[in-house]
C-alpha positions as CSV (number, residue, x, y, z in Angstrom):
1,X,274.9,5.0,50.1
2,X,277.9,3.0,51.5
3,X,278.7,-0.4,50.4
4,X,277.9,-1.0,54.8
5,X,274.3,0.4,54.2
6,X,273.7,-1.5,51.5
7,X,274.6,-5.0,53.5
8,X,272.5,-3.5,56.0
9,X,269.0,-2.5,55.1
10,X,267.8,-1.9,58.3
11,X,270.5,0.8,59.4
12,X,269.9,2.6,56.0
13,X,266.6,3.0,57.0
14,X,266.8,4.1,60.2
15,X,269.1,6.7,58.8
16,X,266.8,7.9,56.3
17,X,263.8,8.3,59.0
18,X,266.2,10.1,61.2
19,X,267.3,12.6,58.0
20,X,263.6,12.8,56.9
21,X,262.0,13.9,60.5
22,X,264.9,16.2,61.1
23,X,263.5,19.7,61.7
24,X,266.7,21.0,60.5
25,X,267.9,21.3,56.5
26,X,270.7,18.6,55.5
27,X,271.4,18.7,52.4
28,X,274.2,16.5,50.8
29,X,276.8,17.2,47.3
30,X,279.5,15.6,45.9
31,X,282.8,17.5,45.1
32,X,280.8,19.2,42.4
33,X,278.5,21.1,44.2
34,X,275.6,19.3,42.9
35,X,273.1,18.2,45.3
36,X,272.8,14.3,46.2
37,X,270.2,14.5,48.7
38,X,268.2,17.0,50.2
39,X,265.7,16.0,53.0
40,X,261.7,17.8,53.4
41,X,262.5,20.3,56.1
42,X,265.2,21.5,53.4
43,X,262.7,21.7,50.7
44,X,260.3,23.4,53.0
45,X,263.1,25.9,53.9
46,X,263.6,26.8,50.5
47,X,260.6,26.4,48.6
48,X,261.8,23.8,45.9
49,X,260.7,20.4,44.7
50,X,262.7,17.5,45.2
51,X,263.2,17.3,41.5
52,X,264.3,20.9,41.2
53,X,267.0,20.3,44.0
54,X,268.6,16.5,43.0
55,X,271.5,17.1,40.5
56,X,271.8,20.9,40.4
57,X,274.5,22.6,41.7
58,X,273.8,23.8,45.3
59,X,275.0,27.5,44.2
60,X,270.7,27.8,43.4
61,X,270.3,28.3,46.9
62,X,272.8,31.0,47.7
63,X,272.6,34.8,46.6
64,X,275.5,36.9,45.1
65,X,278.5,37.0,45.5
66,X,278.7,33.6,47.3
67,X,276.9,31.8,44.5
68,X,279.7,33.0,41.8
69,X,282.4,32.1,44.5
70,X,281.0,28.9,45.7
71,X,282.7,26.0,42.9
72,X,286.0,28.4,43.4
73,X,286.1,27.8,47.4
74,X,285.2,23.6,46.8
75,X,288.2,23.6,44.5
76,X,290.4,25.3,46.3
77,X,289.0,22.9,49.3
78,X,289.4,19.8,47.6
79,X,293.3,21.2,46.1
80,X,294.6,21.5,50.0
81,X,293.1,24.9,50.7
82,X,292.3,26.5,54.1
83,X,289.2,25.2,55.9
84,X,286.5,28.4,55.8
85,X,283.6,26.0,56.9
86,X,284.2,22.8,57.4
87,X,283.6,21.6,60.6
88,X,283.2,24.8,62.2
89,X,279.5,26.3,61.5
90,X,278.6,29.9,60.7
91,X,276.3,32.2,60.1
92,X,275.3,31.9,56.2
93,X,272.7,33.8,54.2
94,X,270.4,31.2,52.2
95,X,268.1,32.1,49.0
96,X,264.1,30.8,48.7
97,X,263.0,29.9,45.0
98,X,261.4,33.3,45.7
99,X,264.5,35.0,45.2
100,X,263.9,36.0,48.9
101,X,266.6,35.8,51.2
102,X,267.4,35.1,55.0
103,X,269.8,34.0,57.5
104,X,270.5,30.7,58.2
105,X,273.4,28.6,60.4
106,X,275.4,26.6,58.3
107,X,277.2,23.9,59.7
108,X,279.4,21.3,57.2
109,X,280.8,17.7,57.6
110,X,283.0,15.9,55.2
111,X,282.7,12.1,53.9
112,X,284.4,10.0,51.8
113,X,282.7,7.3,50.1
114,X,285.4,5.1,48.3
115,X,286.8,7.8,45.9
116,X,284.1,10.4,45.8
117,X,284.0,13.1,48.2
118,X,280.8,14.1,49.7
119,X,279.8,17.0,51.5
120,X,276.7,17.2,54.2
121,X,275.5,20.2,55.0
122,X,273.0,20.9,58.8
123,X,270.8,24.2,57.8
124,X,268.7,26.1,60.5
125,X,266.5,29.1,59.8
126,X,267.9,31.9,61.7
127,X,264.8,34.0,60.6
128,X,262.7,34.0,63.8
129,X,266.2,34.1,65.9
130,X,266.9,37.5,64.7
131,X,263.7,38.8,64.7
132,X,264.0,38.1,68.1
133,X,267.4,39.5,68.7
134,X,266.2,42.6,67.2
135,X,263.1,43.3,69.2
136,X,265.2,42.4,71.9
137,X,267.2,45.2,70.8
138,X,264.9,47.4,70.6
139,X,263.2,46.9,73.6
140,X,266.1,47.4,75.5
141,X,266.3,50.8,73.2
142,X,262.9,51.7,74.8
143,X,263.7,51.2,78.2
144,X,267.2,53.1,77.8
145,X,264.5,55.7,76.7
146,X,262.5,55.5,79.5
147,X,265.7,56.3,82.3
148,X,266.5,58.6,80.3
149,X,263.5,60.6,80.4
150,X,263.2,60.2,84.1
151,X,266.3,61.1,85.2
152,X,266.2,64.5,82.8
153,X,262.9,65.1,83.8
154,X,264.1,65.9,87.5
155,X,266.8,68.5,86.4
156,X,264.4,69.9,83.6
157,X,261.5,70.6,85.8
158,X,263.7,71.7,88.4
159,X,264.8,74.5,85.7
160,X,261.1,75.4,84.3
161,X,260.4,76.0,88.3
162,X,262.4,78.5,88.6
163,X,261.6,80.3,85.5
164,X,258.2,79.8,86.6
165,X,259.5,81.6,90.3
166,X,261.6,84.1,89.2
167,X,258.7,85.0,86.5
168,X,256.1,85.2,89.6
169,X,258.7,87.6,91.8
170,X,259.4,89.7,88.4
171,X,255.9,89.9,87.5
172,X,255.2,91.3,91.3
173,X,257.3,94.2,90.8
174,X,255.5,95.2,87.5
175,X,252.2,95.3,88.8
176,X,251.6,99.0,88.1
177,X,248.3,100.6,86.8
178,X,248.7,99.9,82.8
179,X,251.3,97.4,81.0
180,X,254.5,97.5,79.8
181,X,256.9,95.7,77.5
182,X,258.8,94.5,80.2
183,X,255.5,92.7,81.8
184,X,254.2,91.2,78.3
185,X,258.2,90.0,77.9
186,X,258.0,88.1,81.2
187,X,254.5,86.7,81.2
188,X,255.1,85.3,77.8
189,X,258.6,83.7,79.5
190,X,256.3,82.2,82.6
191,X,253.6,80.7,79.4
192,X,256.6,79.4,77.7
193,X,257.5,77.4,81.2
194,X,254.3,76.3,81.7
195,X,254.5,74.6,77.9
196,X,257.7,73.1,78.6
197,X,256.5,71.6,81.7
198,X,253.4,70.1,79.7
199,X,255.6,68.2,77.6
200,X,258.3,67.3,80.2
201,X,255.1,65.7,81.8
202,X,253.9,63.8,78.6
203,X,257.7,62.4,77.9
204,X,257.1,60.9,81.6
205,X,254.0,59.6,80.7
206,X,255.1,58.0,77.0
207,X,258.2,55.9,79.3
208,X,255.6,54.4,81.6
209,X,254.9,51.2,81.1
210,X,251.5,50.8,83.4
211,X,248.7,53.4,82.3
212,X,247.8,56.9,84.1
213,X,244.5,57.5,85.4
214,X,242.0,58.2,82.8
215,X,240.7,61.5,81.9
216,X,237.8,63.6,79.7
217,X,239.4,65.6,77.0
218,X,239.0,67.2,74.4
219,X,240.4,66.8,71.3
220,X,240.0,70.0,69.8
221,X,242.6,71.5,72.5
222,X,244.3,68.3,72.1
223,X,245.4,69.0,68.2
224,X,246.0,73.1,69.4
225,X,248.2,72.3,71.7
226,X,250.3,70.2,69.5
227,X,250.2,72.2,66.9
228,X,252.0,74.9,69.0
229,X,254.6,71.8,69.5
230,X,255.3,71.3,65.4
231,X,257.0,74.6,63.9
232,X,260.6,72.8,65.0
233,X,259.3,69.1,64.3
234,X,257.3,69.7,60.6
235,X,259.8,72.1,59.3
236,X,259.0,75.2,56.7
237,X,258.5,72.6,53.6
238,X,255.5,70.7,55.1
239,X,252.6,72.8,55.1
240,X,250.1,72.3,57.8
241,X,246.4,72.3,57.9
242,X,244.4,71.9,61.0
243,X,241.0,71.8,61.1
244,X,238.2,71.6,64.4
245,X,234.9,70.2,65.3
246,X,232.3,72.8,65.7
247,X,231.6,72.0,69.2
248,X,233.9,70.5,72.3
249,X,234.8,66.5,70.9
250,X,235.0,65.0,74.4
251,X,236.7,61.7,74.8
252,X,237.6,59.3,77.6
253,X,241.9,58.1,77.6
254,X,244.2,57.5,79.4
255,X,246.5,61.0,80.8
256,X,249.1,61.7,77.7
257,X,248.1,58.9,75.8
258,X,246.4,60.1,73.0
259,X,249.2,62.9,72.8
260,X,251.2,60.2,72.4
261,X,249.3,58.6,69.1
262,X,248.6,62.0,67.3
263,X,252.4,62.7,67.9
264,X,253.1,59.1,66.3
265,X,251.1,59.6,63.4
266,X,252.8,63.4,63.1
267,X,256.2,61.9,63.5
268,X,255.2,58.9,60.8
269,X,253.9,61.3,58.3
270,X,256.7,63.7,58.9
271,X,259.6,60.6,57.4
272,X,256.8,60.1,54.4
273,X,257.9,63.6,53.3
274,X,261.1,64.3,53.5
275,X,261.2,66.9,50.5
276,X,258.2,68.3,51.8
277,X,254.4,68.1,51.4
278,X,250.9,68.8,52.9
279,X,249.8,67.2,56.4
280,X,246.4,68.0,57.0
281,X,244.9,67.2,60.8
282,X,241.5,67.2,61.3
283,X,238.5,66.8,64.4
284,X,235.2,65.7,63.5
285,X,232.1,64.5,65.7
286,X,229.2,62.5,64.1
287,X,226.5,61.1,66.7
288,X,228.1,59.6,69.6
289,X,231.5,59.0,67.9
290,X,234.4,61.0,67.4
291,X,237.0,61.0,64.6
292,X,240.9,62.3,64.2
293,X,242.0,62.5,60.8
294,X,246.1,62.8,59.9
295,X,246.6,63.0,56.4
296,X,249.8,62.8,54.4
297,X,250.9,63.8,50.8
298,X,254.0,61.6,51.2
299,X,255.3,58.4,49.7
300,X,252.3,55.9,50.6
301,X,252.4,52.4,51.7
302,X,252.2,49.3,49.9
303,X,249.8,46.7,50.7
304,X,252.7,44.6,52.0
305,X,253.6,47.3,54.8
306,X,249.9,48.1,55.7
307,X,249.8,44.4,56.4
308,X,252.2,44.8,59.0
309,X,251.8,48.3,59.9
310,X,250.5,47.8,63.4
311,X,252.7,44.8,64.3
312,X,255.4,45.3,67.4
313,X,258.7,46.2,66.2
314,X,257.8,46.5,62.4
315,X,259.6,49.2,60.7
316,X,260.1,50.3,57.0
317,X,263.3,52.5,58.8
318,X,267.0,51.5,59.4
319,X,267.6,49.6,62.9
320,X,269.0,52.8,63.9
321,X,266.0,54.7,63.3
322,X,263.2,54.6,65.8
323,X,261.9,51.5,68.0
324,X,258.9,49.8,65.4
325,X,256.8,50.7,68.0
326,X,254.7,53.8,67.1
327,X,251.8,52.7,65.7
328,X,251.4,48.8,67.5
329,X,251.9,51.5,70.7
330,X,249.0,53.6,69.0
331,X,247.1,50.7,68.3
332,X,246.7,49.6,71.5
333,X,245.8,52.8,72.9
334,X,243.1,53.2,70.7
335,X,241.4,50.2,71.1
336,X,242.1,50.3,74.7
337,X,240.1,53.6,74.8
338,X,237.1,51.9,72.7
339,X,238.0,52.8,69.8
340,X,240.0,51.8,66.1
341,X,242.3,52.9,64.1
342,X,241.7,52.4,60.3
343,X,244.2,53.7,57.3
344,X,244.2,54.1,53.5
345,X,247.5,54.5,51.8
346,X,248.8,54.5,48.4
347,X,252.1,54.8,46.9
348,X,253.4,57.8,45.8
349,X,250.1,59.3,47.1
350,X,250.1,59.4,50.5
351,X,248.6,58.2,53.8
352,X,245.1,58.7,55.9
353,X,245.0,57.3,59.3
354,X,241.5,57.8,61.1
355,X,240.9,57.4,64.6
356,X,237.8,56.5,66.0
357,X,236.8,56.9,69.2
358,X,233.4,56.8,71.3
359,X,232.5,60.3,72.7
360,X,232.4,61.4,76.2
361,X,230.3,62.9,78.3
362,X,231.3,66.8,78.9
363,X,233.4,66.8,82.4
364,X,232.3,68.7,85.1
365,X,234.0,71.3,86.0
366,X,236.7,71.8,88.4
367,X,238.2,75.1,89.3
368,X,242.3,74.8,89.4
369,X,244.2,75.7,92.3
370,X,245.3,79.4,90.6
371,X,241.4,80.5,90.7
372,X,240.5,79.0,94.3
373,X,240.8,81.2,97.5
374,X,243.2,79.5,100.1
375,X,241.4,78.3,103.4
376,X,242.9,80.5,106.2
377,X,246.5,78.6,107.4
378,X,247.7,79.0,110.5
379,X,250.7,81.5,110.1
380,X,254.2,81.3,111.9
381,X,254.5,78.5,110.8
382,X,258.0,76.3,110.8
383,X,258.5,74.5,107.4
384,X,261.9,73.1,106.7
385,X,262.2,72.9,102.8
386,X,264.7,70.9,101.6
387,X,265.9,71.2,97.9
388,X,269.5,70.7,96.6
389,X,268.4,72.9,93.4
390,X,269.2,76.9,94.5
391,X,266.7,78.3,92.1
392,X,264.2,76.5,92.9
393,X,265.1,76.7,96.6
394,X,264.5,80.5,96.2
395,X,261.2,79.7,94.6
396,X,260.0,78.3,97.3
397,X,261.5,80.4,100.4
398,X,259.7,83.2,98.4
399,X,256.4,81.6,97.9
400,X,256.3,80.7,102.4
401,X,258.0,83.9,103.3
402,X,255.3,85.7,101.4
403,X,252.6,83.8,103.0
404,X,254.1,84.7,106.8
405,X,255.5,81.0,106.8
406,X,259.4,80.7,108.8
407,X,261.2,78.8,106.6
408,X,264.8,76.8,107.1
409,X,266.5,75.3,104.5
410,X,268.8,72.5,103.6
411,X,270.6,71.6,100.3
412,X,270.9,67.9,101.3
413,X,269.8,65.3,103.8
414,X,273.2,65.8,106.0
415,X,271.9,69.5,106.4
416,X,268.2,68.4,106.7
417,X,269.5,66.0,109.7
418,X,271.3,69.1,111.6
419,X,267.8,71.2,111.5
420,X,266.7,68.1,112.8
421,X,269.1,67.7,115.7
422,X,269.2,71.6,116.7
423,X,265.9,73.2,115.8
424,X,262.6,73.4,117.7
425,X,259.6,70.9,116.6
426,X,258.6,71.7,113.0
427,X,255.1,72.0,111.5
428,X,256.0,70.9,108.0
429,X,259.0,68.6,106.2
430,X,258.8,70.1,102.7
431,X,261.6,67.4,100.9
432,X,262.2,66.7,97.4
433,X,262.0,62.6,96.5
434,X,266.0,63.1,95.0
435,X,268.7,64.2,96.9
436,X,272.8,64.3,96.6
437,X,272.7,61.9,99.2
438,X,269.3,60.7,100.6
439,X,265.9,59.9,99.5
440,X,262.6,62.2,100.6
441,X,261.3,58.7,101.8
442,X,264.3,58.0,103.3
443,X,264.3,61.6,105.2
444,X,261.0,62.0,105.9
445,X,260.9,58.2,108.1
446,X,263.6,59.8,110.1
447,X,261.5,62.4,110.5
448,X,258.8,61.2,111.3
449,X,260.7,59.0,114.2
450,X,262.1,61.9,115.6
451,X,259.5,64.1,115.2
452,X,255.6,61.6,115.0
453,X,253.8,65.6,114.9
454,X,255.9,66.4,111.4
455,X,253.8,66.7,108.8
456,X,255.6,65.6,105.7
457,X,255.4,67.0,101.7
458,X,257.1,65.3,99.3
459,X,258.3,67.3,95.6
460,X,259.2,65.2,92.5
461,X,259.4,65.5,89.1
462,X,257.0,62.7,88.7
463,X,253.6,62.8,89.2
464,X,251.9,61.0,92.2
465,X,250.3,57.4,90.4
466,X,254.0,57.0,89.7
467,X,255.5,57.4,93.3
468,X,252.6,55.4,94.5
469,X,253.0,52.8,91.6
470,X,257.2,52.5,92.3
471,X,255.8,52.4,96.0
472,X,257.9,55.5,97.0
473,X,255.1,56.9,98.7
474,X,252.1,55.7,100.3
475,X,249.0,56.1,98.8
476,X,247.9,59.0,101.6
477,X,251.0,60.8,101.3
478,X,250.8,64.6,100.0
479,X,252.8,65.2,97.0
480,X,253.5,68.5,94.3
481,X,254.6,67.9,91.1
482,X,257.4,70.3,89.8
483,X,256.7,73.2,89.0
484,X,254.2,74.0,91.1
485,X,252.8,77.3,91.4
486,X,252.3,79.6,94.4
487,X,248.6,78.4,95.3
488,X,249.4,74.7,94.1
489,X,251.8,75.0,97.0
490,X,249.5,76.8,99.3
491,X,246.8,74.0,98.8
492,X,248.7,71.4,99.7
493,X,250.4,73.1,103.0
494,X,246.6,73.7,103.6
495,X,246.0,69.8,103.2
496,X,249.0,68.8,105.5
497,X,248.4,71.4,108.4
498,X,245.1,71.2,109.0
C-alpha cells in the first residue's frame, strides 16, 4: 500500500472493493515473483487458499517450462531486458492446484512503490472462450460437410443413372430363353447402382439440418443393409458378428436417420480397435420394445468420458478428427423417435451401446413403381428433356422413345429457350433443377409463360421434402429423384399428362 493510501483510508478501500468484486484474476508480486496479493476470483480460478497463494512464488501457478523460466525472464526484466509482457497482454496457459491446466489472457502492469518494484497481473479464463471457438469450428466443419455432399450428390447420381440406363438397354438385348454370364455380369452392375444410390441418398439426408418424413422400418434389413456397406469400413482385423430378431422389428424414424446412428456407433467402435477386435451387432424384440445392440472389444471408456459421451462437440479424438458430434447427433435421434440410448464401457474391455426403441406397427403395404402396370398414356407425345449430363440424357431419350413418346433435347437452358421459340406447343417440360446456366425453376416459369398448357417435371439429385423445404418447388410440383427407373419415370409422366 502506498504511503497516499495510507493518508487516505477511504480510497484504499474503495480500491480493495473494486479488486475484491472483480470477475477477473489480479494477482500482484514483487520483483521476486512472490505473490503480494491475490484477490477471490483468482483463488477461485485456481483452486488455492489465500494462505497457500501470499508469499509463494507465483511460478505455482504456471506449468512447465514457463514455471522453470519464469524468475529467469523477471531478471532479465528488472536488468534492462526486452519487454515479452508487460503492457501488452497474451494468451498464457495457467495451472489449478489440481495440476489441471487451461488457457487464460494474461495482461501485466508495472508499479513502483518507493524502491520496490511490483508487478500486477489481470487473469481471465479463456476456457469457455475456446470451447466456443472450437465448436464454432467445427460447426462450420459440418456445414462445409453438408455443401459438399450436395453438390457431389448431383454429379454422382447423375453417374449411377446412367449405369442404371445403360444396364436397362444391355439387359434388353440379353433377354434370351436361359442366362448367361454376360446377363448375371450386368444385373449385378445395375444392383451395385442401385446400392450406391441408397447411400448417395442417406449422405443427403445425414447434411440436412430439418428432419425427413418419418417412416416404418425394419431393423433387421436396417443392420443387412449396412452390413453390405462395412467390408471397406471394418477392415479384415475386426471380425463381425450380426445377429437378427426372429420376426420383422418394426420401428417408427425419421427417413436415414437411424442409418445414421448405427453407422455412428460402427464408425465409434471401429477407432476403439485399431489393432483389431470383435464388433458384434445385434436386433432383439421383447414385448412392445425393440433393442439394437453394438458391441465392442476395443479400449473402453472411462467414467470421465461416459460422462460426457453424449455432449455436442465432445471428442476423445484430435481436432482434426471428426466433428464431436456422433453420438449427441445419435442421441437426439433416439429420443426423438421415443426411445434411449444407454451404454456400459470399461477400459481395456470394451464398449456396449443399446438402443431402445418402441415398436411399430407392421406397414401396409405398398407395391413400388417397378411392379405396378402403367395407366394407358397418351402416345405421340412431345416431351422436351432437358439434361446437361449426356449419359443420362440417353437414359432418358431411351426410356420415352421406347414408350412411343417424341422427344427433343437440350443440354442447357440457352438450348431449352430455342425449342421454346421454334417448336410446336409441347405436352411435357422434363428439366433438371441444375443447369450450366439456368435453374429448372428458373426454366420451367418461362415455360410456363410462354406456354400456360406445359406440363412441367422437375429431376434432382435431391429428394422432394428438400426442394419443397429450400422452396425450389411448390409443394404440388411433380418431381423424380435421380436415378429413376423406367416405370418411376413412366408414373410420373402418367401423373403430369393426365
Amino acid at each position: 500500500m502506498t504511503t497516499d493510501e495510507e493518508s487516505n483510508p477511504a480510497t484504499a478501500a474503495r480500491l480493495s472493493a473494486i479488486v475484491h468484486a472483480a470477475v477477473d484474476g489480479i494477482i500482484t508480486i514483487d520483483s521476486r515473483g512472490r505473490v503480494d496479493s491475490v484477490n477471490p476470483a483468482a483463488l477461485r480460478m485456481f483452486g488455492y487458499s489465500e494462505a497457500e497463494i501470499i508469499g509463494h512464488d507465483v511460478s505455482l501457478l504456471m506449468p512447465s517450462p514457463d514455471r522453470e523460466r519464469h524468475a529467469r525472464y523477471v531478471s532479465n526484466y528488472l536488468d534492462g531486458g526486452p519487454k515479452r509482457i508487460i503492457g501488452i497482454g497474451r494468451e498464457v496457459t495457467g495451472r489449478r492446484k489440481d495440476g489441471s491446466e487451461f488457457p487464460l489472457h494474461l495482461s501485466v502492469g508495472e508499479a513502483r512503490v518507493g524502491d520496490e518494484v511490483l508487478f500486477t497481473g489481470i487473469l481471465r479464463d479463456l476456457t469457455a472462450v475456446k470451447k466456443l471457438e472450437r465448436e464454432f469450428l467445427q460447426a462450420q466443419k459440418m456445414e462445409a460437410i453438408g455443401r459438399l455432399t450436395s453438390g457431389i450428390a448431383h454429379d454422382f447420381n447423375n453417374l449411377l443413372m446412367g449405369i442404371i440406363g445403360c444396364s436397362d438397354m444391355a439387359l434388353e438385348h440379353l433377354r434370351k430363353p436361359g442366362r448367361s454370364p454376360a446377363r448375371e455380369h450386368v444385373e449385378a452392375l445395375r444392383e451395385a447402382a442401385r446400392r450406391g444410390s441408397s447411400i448417395v441418398a442417406k449422405l443427403l439426408a445425414f447434411s440436412r439440418k430439418s428432419p425427413d418424413k418419418t417412416i416404418v422400418l425394419d431393423l433387421n434389413e436396417l443392420v443387412d443393409d449396412t452390413q453390405r456397406m462395412l467390408s471397406g469400413l471394418l477392415g479384415a482385423d475386426i471380425r463381425l458378428t450380426v445377429s437378427r430378431a426372429d420376426a420383422p422389428a418394426w420401428v417408427r424414424a425419421h427417413s436415414g436417420q437411424l442409418e445414421q446412428v448405427l453407422m455412428n456407433l460402427i464408425v465409434n467402435a471401429r477407432h476403439a480397435m485399431p489393432d483389431g477386435g470383435a464388433l458384434d451387432i445385434g436386433v432383439q424384440r421383447a414385448g412392445g420394445r425393440v433393442s439394437l445392440t453394438v458391441r465392442d472389444t476395443g479400449c473402453g471408456m472411462t467414467p470421465e468420458v461416459q460422462a460426457k459421451v453424449f455432449e455436442p462437440f465432445f471428442t476423445t479424438r484430435g481436432e482434426t478428427e471428426g466433428t464431436g458430434l456422433g453420438l449427441s447427433t445419435a442421441y437426439a435421434i433416439i429420443v426423438g423417435c421415443g426411445g434411449s440410448i444407454e451404454l456400459e464401457s470399461e477400459p481395456g474391455v470394451g464398449t456396449t451401446f443399446v438402443v431402445d426403441l418402441p415398436r411399430a406397427p407392421a406397414p401396409e403395404r405398398v407395391d413400388s413403381p417397378e411392379a405396378r402396370q402403367p395407366k394407358p398414356i397418351p402416345r405421340n407425345r412431345r416431351i422436351l428433356v432437358v439434361e446437361d449430363d449426356d449419359l443420362v440424357r440417353m437414359t432418358i431419350r431411351h426410356y420415352l422413345t421406347k414408350n412411343d413418346f417424341q422427344v427433343l433435347e437440350a443440354r442447357n437452358g440457352a438450348e431449352a429457350q430455342q425449342h421454346m421459340e421454334s417448336e410446336d406447343a409441347l405436352a411435357l417440360l422434363l428439366t433438371d433443377m441444375v443447369l450450366p446456366d439456368a435453374s429448372g425453376d428458373t426454366l420451367a416459369r418461362q415455360f410456363r409463360a410462354n406456354s400456360p398448357g406445359t406440363s412441367v417435371v422437375y429431376m434432382s439429385a435431391h429428394d422432394r421434402q428438400h426442394l419443397i423445404e429450400t422452396g425450389r418447388v411448390a409443394a404440388d410440383a411433380l418431381t423424380l429423384e435421380k436415378p429413376f427407373s423406367e416405370p418411376q419415370l413412366l408414373e410420373v409422366i402418367e401423373n403430369a399428362l393426365t
